[in-house]
LORO-413081 format. One record per residue (C-alpha): residue number from 0; chain; x, y, z. Coordinates in steps of 0.1 Angstrom, whole numbers, plus 5000, padded with zeros to 4 digits. Layout:
// residues N
<i=NUM; ch=A; X=X; Y=Y; Z=Z>
...
This chain:
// residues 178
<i=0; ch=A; X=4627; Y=5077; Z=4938>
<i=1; ch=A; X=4639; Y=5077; Z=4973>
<i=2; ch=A; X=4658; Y=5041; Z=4963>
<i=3; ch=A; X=4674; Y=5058; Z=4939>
<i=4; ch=A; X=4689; Y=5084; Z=4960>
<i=5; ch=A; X=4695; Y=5060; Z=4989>
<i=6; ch=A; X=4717; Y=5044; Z=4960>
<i=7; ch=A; X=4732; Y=5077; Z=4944>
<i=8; ch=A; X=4738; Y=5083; Z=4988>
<i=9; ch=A; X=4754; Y=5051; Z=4992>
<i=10; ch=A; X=4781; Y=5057; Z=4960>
<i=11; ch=A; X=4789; Y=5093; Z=4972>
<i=12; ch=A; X=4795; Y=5077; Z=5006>
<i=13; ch=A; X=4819; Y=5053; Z=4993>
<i=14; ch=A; X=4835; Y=5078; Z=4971>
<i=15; ch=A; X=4842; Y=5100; Z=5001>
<i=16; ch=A; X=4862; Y=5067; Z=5014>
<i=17; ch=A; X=4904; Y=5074; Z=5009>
<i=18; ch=A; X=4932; Y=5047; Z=5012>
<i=19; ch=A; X=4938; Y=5012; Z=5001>
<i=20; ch=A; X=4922; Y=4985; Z=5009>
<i=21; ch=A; X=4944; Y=4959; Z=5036>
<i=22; ch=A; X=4943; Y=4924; Z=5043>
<i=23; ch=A; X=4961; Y=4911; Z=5066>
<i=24; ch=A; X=4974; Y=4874; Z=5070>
<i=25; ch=A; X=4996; Y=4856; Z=5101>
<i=26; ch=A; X=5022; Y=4838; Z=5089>
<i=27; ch=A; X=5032; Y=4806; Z=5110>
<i=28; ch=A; X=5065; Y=4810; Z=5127>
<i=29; ch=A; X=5101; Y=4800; Z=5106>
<i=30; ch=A; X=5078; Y=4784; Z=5077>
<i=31; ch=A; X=5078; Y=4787; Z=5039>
<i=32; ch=A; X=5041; Y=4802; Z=5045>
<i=33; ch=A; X=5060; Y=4837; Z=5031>
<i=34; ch=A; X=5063; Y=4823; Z=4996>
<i=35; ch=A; X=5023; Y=4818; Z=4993>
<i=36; ch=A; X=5012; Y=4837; Z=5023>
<i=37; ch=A; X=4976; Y=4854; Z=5001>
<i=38; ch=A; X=4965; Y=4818; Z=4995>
<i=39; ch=A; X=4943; Y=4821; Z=5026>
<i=40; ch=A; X=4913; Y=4840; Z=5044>
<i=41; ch=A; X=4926; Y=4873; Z=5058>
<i=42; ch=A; X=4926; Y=4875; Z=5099>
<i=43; ch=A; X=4915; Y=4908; Z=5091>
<i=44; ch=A; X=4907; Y=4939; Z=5066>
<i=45; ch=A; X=4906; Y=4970; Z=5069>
<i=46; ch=A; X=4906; Y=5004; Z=5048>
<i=47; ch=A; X=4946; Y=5021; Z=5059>
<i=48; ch=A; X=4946; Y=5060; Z=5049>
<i=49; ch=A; X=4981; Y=5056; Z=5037>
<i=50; ch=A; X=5006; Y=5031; Z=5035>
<i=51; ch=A; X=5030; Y=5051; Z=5065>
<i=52; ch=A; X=5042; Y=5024; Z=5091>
<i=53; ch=A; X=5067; Y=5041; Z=5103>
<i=54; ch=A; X=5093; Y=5044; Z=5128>
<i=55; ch=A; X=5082; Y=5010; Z=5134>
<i=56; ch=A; X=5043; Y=4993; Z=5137>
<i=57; ch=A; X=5041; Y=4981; Z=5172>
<i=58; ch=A; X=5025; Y=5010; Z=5193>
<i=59; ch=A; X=5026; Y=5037; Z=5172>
<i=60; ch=A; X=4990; Y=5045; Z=5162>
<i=61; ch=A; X=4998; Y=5082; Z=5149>
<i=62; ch=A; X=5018; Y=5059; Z=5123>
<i=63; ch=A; X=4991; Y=5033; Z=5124>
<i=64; ch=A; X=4991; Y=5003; Z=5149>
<i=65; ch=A; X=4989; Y=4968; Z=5136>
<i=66; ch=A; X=4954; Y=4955; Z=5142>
<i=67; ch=A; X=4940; Y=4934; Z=5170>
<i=68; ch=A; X=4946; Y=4899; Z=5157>
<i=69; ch=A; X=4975; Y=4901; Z=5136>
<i=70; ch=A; X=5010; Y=4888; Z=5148>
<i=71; ch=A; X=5036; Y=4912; Z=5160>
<i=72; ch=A; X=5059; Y=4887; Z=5136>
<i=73; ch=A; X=5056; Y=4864; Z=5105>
<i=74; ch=A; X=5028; Y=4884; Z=5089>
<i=75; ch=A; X=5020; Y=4897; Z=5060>
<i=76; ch=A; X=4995; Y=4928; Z=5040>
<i=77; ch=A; X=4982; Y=4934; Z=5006>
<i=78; ch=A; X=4963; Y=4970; Z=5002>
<i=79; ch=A; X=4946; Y=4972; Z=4970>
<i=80; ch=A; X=4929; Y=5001; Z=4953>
<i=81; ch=A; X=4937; Y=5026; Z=4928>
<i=82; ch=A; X=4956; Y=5056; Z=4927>
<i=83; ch=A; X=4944; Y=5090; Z=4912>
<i=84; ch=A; X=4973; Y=5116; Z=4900>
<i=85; ch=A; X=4968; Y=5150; Z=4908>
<i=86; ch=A; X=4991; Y=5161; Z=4881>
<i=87; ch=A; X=5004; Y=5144; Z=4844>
<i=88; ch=A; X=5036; Y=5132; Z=4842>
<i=89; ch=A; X=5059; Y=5099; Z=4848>
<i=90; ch=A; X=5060; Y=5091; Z=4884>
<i=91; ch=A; X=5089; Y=5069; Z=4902>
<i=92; ch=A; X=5078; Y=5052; Z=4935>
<i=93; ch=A; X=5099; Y=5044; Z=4961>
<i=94; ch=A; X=5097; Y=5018; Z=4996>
<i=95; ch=A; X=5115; Y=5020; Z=5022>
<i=96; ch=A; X=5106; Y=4987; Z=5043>
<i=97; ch=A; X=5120; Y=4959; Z=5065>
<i=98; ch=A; X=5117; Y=4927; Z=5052>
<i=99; ch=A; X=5097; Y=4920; Z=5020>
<i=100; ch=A; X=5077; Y=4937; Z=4995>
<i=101; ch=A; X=5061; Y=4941; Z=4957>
<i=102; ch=A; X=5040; Y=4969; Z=4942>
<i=103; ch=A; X=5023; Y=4973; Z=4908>
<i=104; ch=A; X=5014; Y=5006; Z=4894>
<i=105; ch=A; X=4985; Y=5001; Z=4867>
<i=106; ch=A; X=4995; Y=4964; Z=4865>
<i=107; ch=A; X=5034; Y=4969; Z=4864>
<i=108; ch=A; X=5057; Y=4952; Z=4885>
<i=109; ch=A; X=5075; Y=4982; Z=4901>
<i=110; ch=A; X=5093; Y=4972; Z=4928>
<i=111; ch=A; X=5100; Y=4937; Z=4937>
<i=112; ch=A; X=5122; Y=4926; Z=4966>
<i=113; ch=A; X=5098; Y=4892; Z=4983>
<i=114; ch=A; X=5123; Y=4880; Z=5003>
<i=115; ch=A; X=5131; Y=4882; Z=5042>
<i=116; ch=A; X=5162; Y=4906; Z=5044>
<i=117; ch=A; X=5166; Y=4931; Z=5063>
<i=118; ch=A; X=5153; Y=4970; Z=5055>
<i=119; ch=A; X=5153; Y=4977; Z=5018>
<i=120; ch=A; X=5150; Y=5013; Z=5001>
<i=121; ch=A; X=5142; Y=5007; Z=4967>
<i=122; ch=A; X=5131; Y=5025; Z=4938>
<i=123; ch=A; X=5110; Y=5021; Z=4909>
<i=124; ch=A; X=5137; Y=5017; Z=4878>
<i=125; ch=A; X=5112; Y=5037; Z=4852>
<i=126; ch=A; X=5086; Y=5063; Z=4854>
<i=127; ch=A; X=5053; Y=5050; Z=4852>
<i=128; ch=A; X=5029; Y=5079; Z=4831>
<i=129; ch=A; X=5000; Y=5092; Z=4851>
<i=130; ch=A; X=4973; Y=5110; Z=4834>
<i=131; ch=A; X=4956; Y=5139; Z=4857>
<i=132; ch=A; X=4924; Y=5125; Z=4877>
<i=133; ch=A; X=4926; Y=5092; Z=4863>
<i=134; ch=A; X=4925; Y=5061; Z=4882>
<i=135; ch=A; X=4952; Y=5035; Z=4883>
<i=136; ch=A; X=4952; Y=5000; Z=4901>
<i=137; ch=A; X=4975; Y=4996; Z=4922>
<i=138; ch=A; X=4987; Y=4967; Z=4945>
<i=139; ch=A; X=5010; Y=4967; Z=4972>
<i=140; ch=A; X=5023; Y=4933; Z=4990>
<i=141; ch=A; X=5040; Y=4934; Z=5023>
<i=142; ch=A; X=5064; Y=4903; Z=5044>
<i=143; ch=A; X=5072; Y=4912; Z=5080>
<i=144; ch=A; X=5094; Y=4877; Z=5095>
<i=145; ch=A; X=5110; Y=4892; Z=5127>
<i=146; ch=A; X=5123; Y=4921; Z=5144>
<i=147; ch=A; X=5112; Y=4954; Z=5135>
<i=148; ch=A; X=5083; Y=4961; Z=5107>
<i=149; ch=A; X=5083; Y=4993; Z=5089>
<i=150; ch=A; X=5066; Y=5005; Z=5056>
<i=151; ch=A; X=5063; Y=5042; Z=5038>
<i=152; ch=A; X=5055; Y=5037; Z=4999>
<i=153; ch=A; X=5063; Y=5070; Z=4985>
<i=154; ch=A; X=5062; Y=5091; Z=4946>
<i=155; ch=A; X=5075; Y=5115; Z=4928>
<i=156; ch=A; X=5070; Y=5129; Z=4896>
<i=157; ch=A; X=5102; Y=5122; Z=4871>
<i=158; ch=A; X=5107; Y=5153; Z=4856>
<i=159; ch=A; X=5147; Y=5153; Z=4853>
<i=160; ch=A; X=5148; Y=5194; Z=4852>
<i=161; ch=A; X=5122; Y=5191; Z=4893>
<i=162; ch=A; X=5150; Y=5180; Z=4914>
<i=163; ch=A; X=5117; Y=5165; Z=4934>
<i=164; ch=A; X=5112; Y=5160; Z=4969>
<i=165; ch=A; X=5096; Y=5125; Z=4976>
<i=166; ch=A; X=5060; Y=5126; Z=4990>
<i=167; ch=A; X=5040; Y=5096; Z=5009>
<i=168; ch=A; X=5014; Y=5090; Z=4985>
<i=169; ch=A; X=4989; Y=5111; Z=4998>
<i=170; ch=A; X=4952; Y=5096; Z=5016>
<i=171; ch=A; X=4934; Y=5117; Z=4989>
<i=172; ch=A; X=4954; Y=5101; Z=4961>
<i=173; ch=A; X=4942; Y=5065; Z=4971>
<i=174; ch=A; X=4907; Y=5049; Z=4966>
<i=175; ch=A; X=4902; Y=5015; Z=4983>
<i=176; ch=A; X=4893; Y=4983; Z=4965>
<i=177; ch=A; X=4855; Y=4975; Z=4972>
């Protein structure tokens, strides 16, 4: 009995856990390590509440500070988890991010701009239908080379009649990968 609710604790406890799962990789310096930068061991992982680097990463830690151990350039991120709608409908996602970066949406390429240019804004080209309280994967993939890094994924439903404001996707919309 009382492994049972030390096991019945533990998933509650993990439940209770919002964000996406990040792993973070260094990069080495004017490379082509950028092109298969997740082949390797992360430097380091953590659980990020949102993904909301911004004005910039370095030394902002209401935004989220990079971690100890991770280059100020020539890195890279990939938060994994799944994302929970809090209301039906299609939802467009949009980045706006300096250097390079892909996300999927329930296994769906939805933005994809891997390259090291400058800042991008770019928006998902189709709604992607979320049912209420369901859980979709999602996977986000971030490139910083040099200069500034900055990331804010954000969504909003598609509705062509909600003129919509665009929302960072909220910490209690996002459970991390285990």
């Amino acid at each position: 009995m009382a492994q049972l609710e030390a096991v019945e604790s533990e998933i509650k406890r993990a439940d209770a856990v919002r964000g996406l799962k990040g792993e973070y990789f260094n990069l080495g310096r004017g490379s082509d390590d950028w092109k298969n930068c997740f082949h390797a061991s992360p430097v380091v992982t953590r659980v990020d509440p949102q993904i909301h680097f911004y004005p910039n990463w370095y030394g902002f830690p209401a935004y989220g500070a990079l971690p100890i151990g991770v280059n100020r350039e020539y890195f890279a991120v990939r938060w994994t988890g799944e994302v929970r709608a809090p209301i039906a409908g299609g939802y467009l996602f949009r980045a706006h991010s300096d250097n390079g970066l892909r996300v999927w949406v329930n296994s769906i390429l939805v933005i994809d701009h891997w390259s090291q240019s400058d800042v991008i804004d770019e928006t998902s080209k189709q709604a992607i239908q979320l049912t209420k309280g369901q859980r979709y994967p999602i996977k986000v993939e971030y490139l910083q080379g040099w200069g500034d890094a900055h990331l804010t994924l954000h969504w909003k439903l598609s509705d062509p009649a909600d003129l919509g404001v665009w929302q960072i996707i909220p910490q209690e919309c996002l459970i991390p990968a285990r």
